[in-house]
C-alpha positions as CSV (number, residue, x, y, z in Angstrom):
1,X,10.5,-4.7,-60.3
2,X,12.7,-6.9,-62.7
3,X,11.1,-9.0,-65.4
4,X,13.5,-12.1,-66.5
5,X,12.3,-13.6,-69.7
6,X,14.8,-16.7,-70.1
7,X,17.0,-17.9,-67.0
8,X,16.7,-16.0,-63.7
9,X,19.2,-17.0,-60.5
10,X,16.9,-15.7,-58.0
11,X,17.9,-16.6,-54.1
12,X,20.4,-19.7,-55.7
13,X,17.7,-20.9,-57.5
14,X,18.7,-21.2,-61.1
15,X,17.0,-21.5,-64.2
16,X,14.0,-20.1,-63.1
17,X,12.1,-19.7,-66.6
18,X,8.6,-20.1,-68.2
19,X,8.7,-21.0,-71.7
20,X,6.8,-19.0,-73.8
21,X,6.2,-16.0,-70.7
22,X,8.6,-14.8,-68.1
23,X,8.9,-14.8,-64.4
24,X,9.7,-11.4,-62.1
25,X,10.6,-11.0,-58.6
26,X,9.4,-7.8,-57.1
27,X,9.3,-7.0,-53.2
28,X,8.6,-4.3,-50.6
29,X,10.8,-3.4,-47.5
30,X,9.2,-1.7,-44.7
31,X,11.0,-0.5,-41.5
32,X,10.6,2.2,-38.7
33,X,10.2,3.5,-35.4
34,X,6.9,3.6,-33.3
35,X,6.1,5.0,-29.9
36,X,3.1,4.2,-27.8
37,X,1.7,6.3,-25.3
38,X,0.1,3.8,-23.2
39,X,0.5,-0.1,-23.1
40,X,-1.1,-1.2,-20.1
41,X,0.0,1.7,-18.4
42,X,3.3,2.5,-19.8
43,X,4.9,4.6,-22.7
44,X,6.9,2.3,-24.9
45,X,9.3,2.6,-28.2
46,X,10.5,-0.2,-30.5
47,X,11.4,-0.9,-33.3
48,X,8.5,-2.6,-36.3
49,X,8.4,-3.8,-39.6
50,X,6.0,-4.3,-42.3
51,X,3.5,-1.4,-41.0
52,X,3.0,0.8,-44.0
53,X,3.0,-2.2,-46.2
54,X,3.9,-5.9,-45.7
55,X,7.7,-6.5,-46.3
56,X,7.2,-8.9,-48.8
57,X,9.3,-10.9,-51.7
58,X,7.2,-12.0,-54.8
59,X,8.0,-14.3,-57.4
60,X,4.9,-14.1,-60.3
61,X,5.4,-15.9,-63.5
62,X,2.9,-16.4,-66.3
63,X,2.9,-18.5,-69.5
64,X,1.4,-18.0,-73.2
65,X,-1.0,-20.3,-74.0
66,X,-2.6,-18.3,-76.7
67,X,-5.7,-17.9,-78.1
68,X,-5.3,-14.5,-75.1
69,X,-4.9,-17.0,-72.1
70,X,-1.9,-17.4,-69.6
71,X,-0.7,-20.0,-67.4
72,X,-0.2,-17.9,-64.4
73,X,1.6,-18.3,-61.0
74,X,2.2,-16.0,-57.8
75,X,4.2,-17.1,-54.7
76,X,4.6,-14.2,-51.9
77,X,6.4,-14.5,-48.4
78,X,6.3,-11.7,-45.6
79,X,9.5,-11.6,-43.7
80,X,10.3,-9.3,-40.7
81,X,12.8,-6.8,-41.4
82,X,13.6,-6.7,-37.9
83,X,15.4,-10.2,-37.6
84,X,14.8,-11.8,-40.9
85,X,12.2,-14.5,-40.3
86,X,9.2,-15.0,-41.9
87,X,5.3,-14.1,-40.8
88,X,3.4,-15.1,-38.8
89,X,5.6,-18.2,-38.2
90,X,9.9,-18.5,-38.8
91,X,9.0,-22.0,-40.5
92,X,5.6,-20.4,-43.1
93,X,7.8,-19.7,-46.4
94,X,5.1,-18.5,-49.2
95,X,2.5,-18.0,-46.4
96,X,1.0,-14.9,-47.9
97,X,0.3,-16.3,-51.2
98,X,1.0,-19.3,-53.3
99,X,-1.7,-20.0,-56.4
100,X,-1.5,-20.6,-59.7
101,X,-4.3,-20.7,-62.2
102,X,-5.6,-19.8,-65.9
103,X,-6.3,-15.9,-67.0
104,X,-8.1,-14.4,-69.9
105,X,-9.0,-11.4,-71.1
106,X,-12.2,-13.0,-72.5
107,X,-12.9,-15.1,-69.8
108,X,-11.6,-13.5,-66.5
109,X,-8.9,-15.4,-64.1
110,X,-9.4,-18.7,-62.2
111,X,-6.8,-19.3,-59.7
112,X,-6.2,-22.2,-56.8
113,X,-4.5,-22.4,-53.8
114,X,-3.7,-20.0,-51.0
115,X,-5.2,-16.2,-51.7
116,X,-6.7,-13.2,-50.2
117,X,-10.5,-13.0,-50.0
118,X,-13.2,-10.3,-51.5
119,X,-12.5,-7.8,-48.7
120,X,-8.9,-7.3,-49.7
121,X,-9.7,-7.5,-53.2
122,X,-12.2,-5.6,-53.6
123,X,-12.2,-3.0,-50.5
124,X,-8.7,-2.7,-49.8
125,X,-6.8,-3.0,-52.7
126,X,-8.8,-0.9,-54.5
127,X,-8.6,2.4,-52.4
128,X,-11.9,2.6,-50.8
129,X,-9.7,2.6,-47.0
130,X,-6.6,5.1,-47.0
131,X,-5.7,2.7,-44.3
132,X,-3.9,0.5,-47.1
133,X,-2.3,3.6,-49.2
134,X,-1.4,5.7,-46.6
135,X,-2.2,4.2,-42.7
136,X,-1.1,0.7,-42.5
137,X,-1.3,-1.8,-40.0
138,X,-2.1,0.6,-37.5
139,X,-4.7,2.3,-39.3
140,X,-6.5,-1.2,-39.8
141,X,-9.3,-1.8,-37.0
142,X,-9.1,-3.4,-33.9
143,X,-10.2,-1.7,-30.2
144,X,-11.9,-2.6,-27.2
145,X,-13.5,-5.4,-28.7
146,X,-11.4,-8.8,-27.9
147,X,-14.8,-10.2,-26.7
148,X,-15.9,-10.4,-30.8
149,X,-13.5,-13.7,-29.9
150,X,-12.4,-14.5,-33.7
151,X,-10.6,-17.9,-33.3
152,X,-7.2,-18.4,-34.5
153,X,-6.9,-14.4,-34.1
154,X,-3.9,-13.4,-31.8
155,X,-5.8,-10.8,-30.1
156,X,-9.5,-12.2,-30.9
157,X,-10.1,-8.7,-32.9
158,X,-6.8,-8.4,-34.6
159,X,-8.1,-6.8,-37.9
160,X,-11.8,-8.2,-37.0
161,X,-12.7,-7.4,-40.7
162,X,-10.3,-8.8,-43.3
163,X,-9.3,-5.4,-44.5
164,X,-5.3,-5.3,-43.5
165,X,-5.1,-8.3,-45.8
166,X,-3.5,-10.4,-43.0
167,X,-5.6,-13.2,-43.6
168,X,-5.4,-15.6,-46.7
169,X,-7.9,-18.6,-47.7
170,X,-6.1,-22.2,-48.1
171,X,-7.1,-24.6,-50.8
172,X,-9.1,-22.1,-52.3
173,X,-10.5,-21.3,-55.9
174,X,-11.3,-18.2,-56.9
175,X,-12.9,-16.5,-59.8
176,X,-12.6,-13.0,-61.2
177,X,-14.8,-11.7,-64.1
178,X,-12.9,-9.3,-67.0
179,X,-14.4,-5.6,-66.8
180,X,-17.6,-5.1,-68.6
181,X,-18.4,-1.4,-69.1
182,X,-16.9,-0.8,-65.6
183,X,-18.4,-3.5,-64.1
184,X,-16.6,-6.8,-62.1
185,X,-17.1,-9.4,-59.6
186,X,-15.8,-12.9,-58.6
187,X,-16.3,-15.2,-55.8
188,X,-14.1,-17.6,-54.2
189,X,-15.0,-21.0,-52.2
190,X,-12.2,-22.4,-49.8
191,X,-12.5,-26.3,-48.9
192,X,-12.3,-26.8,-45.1
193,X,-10.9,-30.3,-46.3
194,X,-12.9,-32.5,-43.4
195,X,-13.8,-36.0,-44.6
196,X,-17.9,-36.2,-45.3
197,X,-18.7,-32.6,-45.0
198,X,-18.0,-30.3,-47.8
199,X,-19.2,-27.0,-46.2
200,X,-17.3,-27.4,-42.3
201,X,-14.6,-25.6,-41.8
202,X,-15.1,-23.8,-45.4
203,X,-15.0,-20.3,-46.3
204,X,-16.8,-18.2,-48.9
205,X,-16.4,-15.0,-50.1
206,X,-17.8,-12.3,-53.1
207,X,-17.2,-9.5,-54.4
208,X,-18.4,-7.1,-56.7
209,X,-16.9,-3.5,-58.2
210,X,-17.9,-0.3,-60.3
211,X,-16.3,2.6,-61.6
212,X,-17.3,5.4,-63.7
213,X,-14.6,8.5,-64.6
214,X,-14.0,9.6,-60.9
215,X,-16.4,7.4,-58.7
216,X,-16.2,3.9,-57.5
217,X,-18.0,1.7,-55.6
218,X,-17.3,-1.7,-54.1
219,X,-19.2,-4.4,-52.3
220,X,-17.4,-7.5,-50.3
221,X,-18.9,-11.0,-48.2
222,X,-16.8,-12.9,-46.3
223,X,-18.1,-16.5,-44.3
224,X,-15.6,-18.1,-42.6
225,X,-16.0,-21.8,-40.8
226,X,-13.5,-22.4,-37.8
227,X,-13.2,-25.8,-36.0
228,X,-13.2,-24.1,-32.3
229,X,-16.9,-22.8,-33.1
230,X,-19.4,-25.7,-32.8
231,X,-17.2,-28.1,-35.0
232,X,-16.7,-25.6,-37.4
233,X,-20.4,-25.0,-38.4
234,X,-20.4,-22.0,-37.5
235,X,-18.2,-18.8,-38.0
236,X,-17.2,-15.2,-38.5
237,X,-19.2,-13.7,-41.0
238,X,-18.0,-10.0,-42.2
239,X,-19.4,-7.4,-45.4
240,X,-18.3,-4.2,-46.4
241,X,-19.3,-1.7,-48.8
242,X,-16.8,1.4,-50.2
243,X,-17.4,4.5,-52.5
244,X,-14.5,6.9,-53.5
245,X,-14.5,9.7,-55.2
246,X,-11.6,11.6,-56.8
247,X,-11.1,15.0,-56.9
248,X,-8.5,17.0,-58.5
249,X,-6.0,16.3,-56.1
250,X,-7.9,14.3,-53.9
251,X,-9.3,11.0,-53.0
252,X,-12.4,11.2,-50.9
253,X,-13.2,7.6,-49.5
254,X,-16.3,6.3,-47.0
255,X,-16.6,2.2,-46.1
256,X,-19.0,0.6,-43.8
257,X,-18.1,-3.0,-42.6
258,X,-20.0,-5.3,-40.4
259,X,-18.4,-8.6,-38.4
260,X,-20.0,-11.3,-36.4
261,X,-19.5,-14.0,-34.6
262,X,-22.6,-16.3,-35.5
263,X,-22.4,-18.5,-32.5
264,X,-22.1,-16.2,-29.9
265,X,-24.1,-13.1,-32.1
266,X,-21.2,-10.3,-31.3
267,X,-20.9,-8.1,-34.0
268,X,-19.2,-5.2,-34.3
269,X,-19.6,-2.1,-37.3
270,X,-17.0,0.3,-38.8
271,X,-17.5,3.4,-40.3
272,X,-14.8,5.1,-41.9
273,X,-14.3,8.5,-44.4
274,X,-11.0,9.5,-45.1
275,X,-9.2,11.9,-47.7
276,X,-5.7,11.4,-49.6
277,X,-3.7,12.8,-51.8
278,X,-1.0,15.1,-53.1
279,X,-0.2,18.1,-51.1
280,X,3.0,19.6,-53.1
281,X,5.7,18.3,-55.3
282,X,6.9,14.9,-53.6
283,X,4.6,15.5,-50.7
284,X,1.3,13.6,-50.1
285,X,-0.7,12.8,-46.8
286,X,-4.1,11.3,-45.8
287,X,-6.6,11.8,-42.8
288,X,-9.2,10.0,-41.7
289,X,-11.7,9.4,-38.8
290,X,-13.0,6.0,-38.1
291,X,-16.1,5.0,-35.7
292,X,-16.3,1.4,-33.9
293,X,-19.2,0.3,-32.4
294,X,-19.8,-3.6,-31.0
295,X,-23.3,-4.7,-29.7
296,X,-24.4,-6.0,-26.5
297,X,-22.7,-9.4,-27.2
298,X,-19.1,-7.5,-27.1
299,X,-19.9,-5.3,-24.3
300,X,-21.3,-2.5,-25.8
301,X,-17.9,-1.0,-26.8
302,X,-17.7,1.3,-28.9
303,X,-14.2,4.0,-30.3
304,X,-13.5,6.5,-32.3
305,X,-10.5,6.7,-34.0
306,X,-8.1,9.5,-35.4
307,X,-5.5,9.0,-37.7
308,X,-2.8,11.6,-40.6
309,X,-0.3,10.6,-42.1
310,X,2.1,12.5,-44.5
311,X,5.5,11.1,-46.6
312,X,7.9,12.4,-48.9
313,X,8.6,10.9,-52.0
314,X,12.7,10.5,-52.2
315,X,12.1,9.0,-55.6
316,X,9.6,6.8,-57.4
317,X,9.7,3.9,-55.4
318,X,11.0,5.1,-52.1
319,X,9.6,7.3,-49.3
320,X,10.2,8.5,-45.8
321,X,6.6,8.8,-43.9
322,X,5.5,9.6,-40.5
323,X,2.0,9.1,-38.8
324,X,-0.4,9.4,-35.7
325,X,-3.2,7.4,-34.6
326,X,-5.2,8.4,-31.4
327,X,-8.2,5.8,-30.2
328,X,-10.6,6.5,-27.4
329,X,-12.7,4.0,-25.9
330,X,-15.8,4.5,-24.5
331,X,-15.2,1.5,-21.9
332,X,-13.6,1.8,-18.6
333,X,-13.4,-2.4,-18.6
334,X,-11.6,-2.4,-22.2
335,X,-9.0,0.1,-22.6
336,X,-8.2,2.0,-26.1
337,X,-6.4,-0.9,-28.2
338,X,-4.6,0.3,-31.9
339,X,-4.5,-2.1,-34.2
340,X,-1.2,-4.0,-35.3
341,X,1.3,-3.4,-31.9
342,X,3.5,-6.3,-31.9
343,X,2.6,-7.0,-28.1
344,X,-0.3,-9.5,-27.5
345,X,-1.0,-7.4,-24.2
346,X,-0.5,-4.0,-26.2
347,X,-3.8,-2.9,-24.7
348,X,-4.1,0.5,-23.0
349,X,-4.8,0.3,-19.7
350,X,-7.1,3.9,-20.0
351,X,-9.4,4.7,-22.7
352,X,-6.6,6.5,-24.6
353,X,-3.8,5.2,-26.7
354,X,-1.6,7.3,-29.0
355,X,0.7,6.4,-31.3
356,X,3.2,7.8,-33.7
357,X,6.1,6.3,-35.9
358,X,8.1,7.2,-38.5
359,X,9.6,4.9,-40.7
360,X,11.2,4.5,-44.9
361,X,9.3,2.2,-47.5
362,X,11.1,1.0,-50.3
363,X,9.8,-1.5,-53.6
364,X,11.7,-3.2,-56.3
């Protein structure tokens, strides 16, 4: 990561300066090769991007207003290495984020525009799901359970609960609290931006986090509105709760989440407990188990799911990694499906599906 504190020429944009602050660009670059045991009946290999992390470019800036508060500012795009357009869409520049706000060290932070809810903030970015330190995209949750029928989803379960981070909230304000003896929270409201009715097509989302020495706990709500269910009055409503614990050289982790569709009641729970850490000099790897389970509404689908991952450190901010994921399904109507395969048919056409990849992540 490189700070600039006057002029910066970033991409042939010059003069890219905050007076009185500094702006930095800072990115991550993911690439590999994946193999697939079973996608509707056939062994696959490709190449994929963006799995242990996004690939992402970042430009954050802040500015000194004193009194200890800063003008702030974060615009992120996700590109695929692959081919060089952007994600989801080639034409969706800063689609991952774009805000900018006021932060204080008094006060907390209050930022508008388009961010990540509670679930990635205060779940998954804060290590209660090895899934985002060690897993990936893969390691995120989806299965037999495209009946769950999230709208706007390319799959109708692609990462059913908000964990991967691949879904942002547009025209949204959101509120984080400074730490108080180890305690936070901060909630965030995003306008659905339909003429006469504030609360259609809205979403809302909390969260709430503790830590004490070695344990943590965190707590997440997200409501989401979308036009395809009854107008957009109704929605996907998804919570979690997290504790972690670490150990001398370990990170022991458990989360629960629950997601459902409140028109057509489907609903479908995670449990997950994993363990991370360092296993010797540049060496680290994580495993963890995960249990799906949908209700009747979805079928009654349930999967278990396997996953280990281990990467070597080639330096501070670059490693080489490799990982498996198995998933069984317990359906013989909805086959094994891993989350994150490129493929919107990527579905298994048993109840098994393995996968394995190895791939390089690199940060600047």
């Amino acid at each position: 990561m490189y700070r600039v504190c006057a002029t910066a020429i970033l991409c042939g944009m010059s003069s890219l300066a905050w007076a009185d602050g500094g702006v930095e660009f800072s990115g991550r670059i993911d690439a590999g090769v994946t193999y697939v045991s079973n996608e509707h009946g056939s062994s696959t290999a490709f190449f994929d991007s963006g799995i242990a992390a996004p690939s992402t470019f970042s430009i954050r800036g802040q500015e000194d207003l004193g009194a200890d508060t800063r003008a702030i500012f974060e615009l992120t795009s996700q590109f695929n290495v692959g081919d060089g357009t952007t994600v989801p869409a080639s034409n969706e520049l800063f689609n991952r984020t774009a805000l900018v706000g006021l932060s204080s060290g008094q006060y907390g932070t209050l930022t508008l525009g388009t961010q990540y809810d509670f679930m990635t903030d205060s779940l998954s970015a804060r290590g209660f799901d090895d899934a985002f330190s060690y897993g990936g995209l893969y390691d995120f949750r989806q299965g037999p359970f495209a009946r769950l029928a999230i709208p706007e989803n390319p799959t109708g379960a692609f990462d059913f609960d908000r964990m991967g981070g691949t879904e942002r909230v547009s025209n949204s304000v959101k509120y984080q609290s400074p730490e108080f003896a180890g305690f936070s929270a901060g909630g965030l409201y995003g306008f659905g931006n339909v003429a006469g009715a504030i609360s259609q097509d809205a979403t809302m989302s909390f969260g709430a986090n503790y830590h004490a020495g070695p344990f943590a706990l965190g707590l997440a709500y997200v409501d989401v509105k979308y036009p395809e269910l009854d107008d957009g009055h109704e929605g996907v409503r998804t919570w979690g709760a997290g504790v972690r614990y670490q150990f001398s050289r370990v990170l022991g982790t458990m989360l629960f989440t629950r997601t459902q569709n409140t028109l057509t009641g489907g609903a479908v729970n995670v449990y997950k407990a994993g363990a991370s850490g360092t296993l010797s000099g540049p060496w680290s790897g994580a495993l963890d188990y995960t249990y799906i389970k949908g209700n009747q509404a979805v079928g009654d689908t349930a999967a278990n799911q396997f996953a280990a991952t281990v990467s070597y450190a080639l330096s501070r901010r670059t490693k080489l990694y490799a990982e498996a994921i198995y998933q069984r399904s317990n359906s013989d109507s909805a086959g094994a499906w891993i989350n994150g395969l490129p493929a919107a048919d990527s579905e298994s056409s048993s109840k098994n599906q393995l996968l394995s990849r190895i791939g390089i992540l690199t940060s600047f």
